[in-house]
N, C-alpha and C positions, 0 to 999 in steps of 0.2 A: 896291487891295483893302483892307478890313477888316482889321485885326489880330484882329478876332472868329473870322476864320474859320480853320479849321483848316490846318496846314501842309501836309500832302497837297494842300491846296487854292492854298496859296499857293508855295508853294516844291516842293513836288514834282510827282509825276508829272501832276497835272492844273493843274498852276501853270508855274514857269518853271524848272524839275528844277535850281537852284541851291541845295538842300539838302546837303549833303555824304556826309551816309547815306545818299542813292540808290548811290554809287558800288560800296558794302558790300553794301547789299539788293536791289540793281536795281530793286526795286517796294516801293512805300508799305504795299503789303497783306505783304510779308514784316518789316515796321520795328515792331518795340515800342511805338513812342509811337502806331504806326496801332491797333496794337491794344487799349492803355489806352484810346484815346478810343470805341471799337468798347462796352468795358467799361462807357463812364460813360452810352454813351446806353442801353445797355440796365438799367441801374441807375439811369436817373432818375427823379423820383417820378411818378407816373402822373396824368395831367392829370384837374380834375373831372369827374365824373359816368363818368371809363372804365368802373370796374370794375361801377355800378349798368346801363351801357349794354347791357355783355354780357351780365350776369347774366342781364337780362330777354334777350335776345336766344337764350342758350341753353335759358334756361325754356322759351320761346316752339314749341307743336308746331307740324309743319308742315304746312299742308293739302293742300299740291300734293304729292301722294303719285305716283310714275310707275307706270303699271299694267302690267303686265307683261302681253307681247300673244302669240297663239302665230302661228305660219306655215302657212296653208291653201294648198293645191296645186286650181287652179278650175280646170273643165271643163265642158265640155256632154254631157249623156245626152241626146239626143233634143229637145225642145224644154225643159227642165228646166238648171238650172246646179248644180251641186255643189261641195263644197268637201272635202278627206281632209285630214288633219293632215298637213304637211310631212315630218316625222319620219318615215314609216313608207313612205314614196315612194323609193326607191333609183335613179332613172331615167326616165326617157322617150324613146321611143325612134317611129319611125314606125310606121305599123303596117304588120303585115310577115301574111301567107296563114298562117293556122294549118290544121295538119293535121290533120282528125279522127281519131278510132277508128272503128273499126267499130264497126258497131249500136248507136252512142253519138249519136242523130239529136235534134234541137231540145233545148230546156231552155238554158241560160247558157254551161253545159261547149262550147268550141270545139274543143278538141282543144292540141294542141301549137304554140308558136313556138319559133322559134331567135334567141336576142337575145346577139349578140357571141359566139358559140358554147356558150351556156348552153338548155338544153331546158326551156323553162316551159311551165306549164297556163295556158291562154289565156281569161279567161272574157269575155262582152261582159255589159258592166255594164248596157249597158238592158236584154239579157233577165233579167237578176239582177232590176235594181229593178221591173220594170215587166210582167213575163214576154213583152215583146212581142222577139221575134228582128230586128236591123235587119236591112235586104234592101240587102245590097251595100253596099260601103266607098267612105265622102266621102274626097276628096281630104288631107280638114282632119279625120281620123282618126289618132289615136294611140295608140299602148300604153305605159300608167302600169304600173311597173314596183314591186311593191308586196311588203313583207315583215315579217312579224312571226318568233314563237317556232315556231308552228307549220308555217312555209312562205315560199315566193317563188310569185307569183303574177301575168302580164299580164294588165292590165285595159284590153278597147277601151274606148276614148270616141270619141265624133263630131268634139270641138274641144279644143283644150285654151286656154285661156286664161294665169292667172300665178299666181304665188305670193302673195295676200295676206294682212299682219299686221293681227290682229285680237285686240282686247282683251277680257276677258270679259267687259265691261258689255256689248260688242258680240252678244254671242250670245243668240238671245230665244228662248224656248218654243217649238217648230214649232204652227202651227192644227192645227187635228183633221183637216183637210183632206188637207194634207200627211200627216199620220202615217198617214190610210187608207190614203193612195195607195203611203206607200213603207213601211209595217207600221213597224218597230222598227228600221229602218237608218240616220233621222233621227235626231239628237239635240238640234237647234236650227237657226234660220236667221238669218242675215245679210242684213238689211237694205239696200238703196240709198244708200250715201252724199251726201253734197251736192257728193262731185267727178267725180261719175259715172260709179263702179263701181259696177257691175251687184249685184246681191243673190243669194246661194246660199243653199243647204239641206246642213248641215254633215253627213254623214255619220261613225256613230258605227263609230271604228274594230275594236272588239272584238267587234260585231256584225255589222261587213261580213267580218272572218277567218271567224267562226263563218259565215255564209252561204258564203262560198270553198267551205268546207270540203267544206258540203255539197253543193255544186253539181257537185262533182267527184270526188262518192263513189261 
């Protein structure tokens, strides 16, 4: 070996451990001389163009910015796809026979479920968006189990699909189309990706409570 190279290298723990001050330090990284030399490399003079290399490298803004994406909970109403902000989703659960009120007949309002022993107002979201009542429950029915400041609330859907992340370049204007069909409940929709997830209609949450609200006044 080199006499260039350093004694940790030659004679100690990574060499042939014939240094004599192992027997004192057990380890090269406990020995004084390991750590002078530890001293000179981080004290030696900095090689051309270092310090001009970073400069520019820290000047330099960065374009790949991460966009920060939120999490939508997708379901089907009817033949329509939807999307509710993750956030305000507490559950899903099957769907389970709500019990009316009296003299409380058609409109959104179902009447009551029982979900793990909790009594909620049960609304069906296509009489909400669409004022059409379904007639009789698919198989591939569930209750979104939804809450804000004001309330806890079961919402049938027809299917429920998944939770997807979506970044806000991703959310585009609803067409006038959309906004006749479903008034002010819309706040944008989600497009068809190229991995082929299906496209929703984001539903705006402070507008769908205020609707609860009233559906079950």
């Amino acid at each position: 070996m080199s006499l260039d190279e350093p004694c940790y290298i030659r004679v100690g723990v990574h060499g042939d451990r014939s240094c004599p001050e192992l027997e004192r330090h057990v380890h090269c990284v406990r020995c004084p001389v390991f750590a002078e030399t530890a001293h000179e490399l981080f004290d030696r003079p900095a090689p051309p163009g270092y310090r001009a290399e970073w400069t520019e490298l820290l000047a330099r803004r960065t374009d790949a910015v991460s966009e920060v994406t939120k999490g939508f909970i997708t379901f089907r109403v009817g033949a329509e796809w939807f999307g509710l902000a993750s956030g305000v989703c507490v559950e899903v659960t099957d769907a389970k026979r709500a019990f009316p009120l009296a003299h409380r007949g058609g409109g959104a309002f179902e009447g009551f479920v029982n979900v793990r022993g909790q009594i909620l107002l049960s609304v069906g979201l296509g009489a909400l968006l669409t004022s059409e009542r379904a007639e009789g429950v698919s198989s591939r029915a569930r209750l979104v189990v939804v809450e804000d400041a004001s309330g806890r609330y079961a919402l049938r859907v027809d299917e429920l699909d998944k939770v997807r992340r979506i970044p806000d370049s991703g959310l585009r204007e609803p067409p006038a189309t959309v906004a006749r069909a479903f008034s002010s409940l819309v706040r944008a929709i989600v497009l068809p990706d190229a991995d082929g997830d299906r496209g929703f209609a984001v539903l705006d949450e402070a507008e769908l409570f205020a609707a609860l609200a009233r559906s079950v006044s």
